[in-house]
C-alpha positions in Angstrom: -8.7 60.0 70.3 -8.5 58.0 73.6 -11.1 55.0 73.9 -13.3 55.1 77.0 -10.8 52.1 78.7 -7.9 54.2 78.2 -9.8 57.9 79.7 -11.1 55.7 82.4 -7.3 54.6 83.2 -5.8 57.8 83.1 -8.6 59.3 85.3 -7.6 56.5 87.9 -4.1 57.3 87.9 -5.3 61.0 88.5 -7.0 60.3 91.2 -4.2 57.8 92.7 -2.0 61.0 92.3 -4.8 63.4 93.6 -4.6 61.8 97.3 -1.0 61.6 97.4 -0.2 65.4 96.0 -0.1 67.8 98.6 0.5 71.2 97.2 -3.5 72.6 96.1 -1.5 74.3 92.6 -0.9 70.1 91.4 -4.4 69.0 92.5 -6.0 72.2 90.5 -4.0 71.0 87.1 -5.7 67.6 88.1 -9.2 68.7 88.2 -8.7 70.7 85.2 -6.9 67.6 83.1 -9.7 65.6 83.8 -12.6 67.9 83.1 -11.0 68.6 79.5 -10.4 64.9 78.8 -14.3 64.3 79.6 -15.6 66.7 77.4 -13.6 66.0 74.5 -14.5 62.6 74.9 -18.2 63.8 75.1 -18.0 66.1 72.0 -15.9 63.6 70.3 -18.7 61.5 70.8 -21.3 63.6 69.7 -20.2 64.5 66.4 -21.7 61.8 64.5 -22.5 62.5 60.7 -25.1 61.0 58.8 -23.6 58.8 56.5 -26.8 57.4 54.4 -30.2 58.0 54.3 -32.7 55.4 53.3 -36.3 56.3 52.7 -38.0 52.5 52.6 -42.0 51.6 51.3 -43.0 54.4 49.2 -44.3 53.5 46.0 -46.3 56.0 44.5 -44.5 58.8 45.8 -41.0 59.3 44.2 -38.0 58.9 46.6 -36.6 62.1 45.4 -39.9 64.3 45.8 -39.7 62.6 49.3 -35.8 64.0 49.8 -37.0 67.2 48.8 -39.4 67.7 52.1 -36.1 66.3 53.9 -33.5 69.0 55.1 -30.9 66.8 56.9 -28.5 65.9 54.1 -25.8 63.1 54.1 -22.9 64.6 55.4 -24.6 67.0 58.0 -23.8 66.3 61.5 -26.4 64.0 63.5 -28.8 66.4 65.1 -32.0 64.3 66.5 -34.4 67.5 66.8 -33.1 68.1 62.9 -34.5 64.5 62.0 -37.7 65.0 64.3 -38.3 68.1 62.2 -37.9 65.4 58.7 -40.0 63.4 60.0 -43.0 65.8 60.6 -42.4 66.9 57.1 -43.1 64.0 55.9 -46.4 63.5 58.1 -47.8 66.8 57.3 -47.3 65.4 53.6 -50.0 63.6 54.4 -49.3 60.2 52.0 -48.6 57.8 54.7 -50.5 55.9 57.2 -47.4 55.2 59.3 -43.9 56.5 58.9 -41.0 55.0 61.6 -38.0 56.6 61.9 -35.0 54.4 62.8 -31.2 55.7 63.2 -28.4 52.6 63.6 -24.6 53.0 63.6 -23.0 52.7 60.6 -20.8 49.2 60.5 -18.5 50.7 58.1 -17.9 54.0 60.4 -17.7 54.5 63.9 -18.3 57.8 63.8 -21.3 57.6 61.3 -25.2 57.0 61.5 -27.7 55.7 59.2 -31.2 57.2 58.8 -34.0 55.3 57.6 -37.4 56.8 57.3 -39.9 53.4 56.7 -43.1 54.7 55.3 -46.9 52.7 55.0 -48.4 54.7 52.1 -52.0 55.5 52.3 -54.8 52.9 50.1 -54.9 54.4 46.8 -58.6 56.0 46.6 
């Protein structure tokens, strides 16, 4: 897959070649060339996967009773309505006096995102 530097490149030379090309068939291929290189670059870039999943603060509440109100699995492509969905699960559990969601890049992966879901657990009564 192309890096932005080198799309950016080729899309200059296109349009070097677009103002000296005369016959309308050449400048069609043109257009078409570099509307297909943008959105594979775009969809390229927007098929992150979520690589880890950290849930962060809870104490009484077991982590895995807390993966079980989760639905976005590690794996599963990044989908930030899916995680805004997690993270009213969690609310609506009704444990926690402040839950943050944070999603980073993964270091390791370029094509990968962590999830953390950092929780403030109600007082004990």
């Amino acid at each position: 897959m192309p890096d932005a530097e080198e799309v950016c490149r080729a899309n200059k030379q296109s349009v070097d070649r677009w103002l000296t090309v005369s016959h309308w068939a050449e400048r069609v291929c043109i257009v078409l060339v570099l509307v297909v290189s943008v959105v594979s670059y775009s969809v390229a870039q927007a098929r992150s996967v979520v690589d880890r999943i950290i849930i962060e603060g809870n104490r009484r509440v077991a982590t895995e009773s807390l993966q079980a109100l989760i639905h976005t699995h590690i794996g599963d492509t990044y989908n930030q309505s899916a995680l805004q969905r997690d993270f009213k699960a969690l609310w609506d559990a009704k444990n926690f006096s402040d839950i943050r969601l944070e999603v980073r890049g993964d270091p390791d992966h370029a094509d990968a995102k962590i999830v953390y879901f950092i929780l403030v657990e109600k007082p004990a009564k």
